[in-house]
C-alpha positions, 0 to 999 in steps of 0.5 A: 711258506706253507704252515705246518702245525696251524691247529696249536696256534688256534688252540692258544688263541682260545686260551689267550683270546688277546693273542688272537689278532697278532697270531692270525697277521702272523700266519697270514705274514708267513703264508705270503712269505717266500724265506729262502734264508734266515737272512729272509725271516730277519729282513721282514721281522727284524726281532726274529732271533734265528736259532740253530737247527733252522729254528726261529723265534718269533715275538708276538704281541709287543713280546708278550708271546713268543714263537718258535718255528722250525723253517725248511727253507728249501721246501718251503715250510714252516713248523710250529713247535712251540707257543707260549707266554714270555714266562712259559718260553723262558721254561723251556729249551728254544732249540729243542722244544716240541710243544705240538 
């Protein structure tokens, strides 16, 4: 998968240098990564929860971070939109949010 969107991520690590390590195993997961299906994303994570509008969120952390990617499964990418504390994800709307 190509991942759209990486500066965001990077950004939050800074603020919450604790997230660092699972973002990074993350990305470099998603990169590897060959989703051609929701079914795909849930084989290999299986705490993904698979939203409507191609959208996915993912728990980072042991849950203490969440997520949310928008998926073109067809071109092969993948769209941050939103990362934050489990707090901040549960402020927002996870099917319309567009953090980045």
């Amino acid at each position: 998968m190509h991942l759209v969107s990486l500066p965001p991520l990077l950004r939050f690590t800074v603020m919450h240098p604790d997230a660092k390590q699972s973002v990074l195993a993350w990305c470099n997961e998603v990169r590897k990564a060959r989703w051609t299906q929701p079914a795909d994303i849930k084989a290999q994570y299986a705490s993904a929860s698979i939203l409507k509008h191609r959208r996915v969120v993912f728990n980072l952390k042991g849950n203490e971070y969440r997520l949310i990617v928008a998926v073109a499964y067809k071109l092969g990418f993948a769209y941050v939109k939103f990362i934050g504390t489990h707090a901040e994800y549960d402020a927002v709307d996870a099917n319309t949010v567009e953090q980045v």
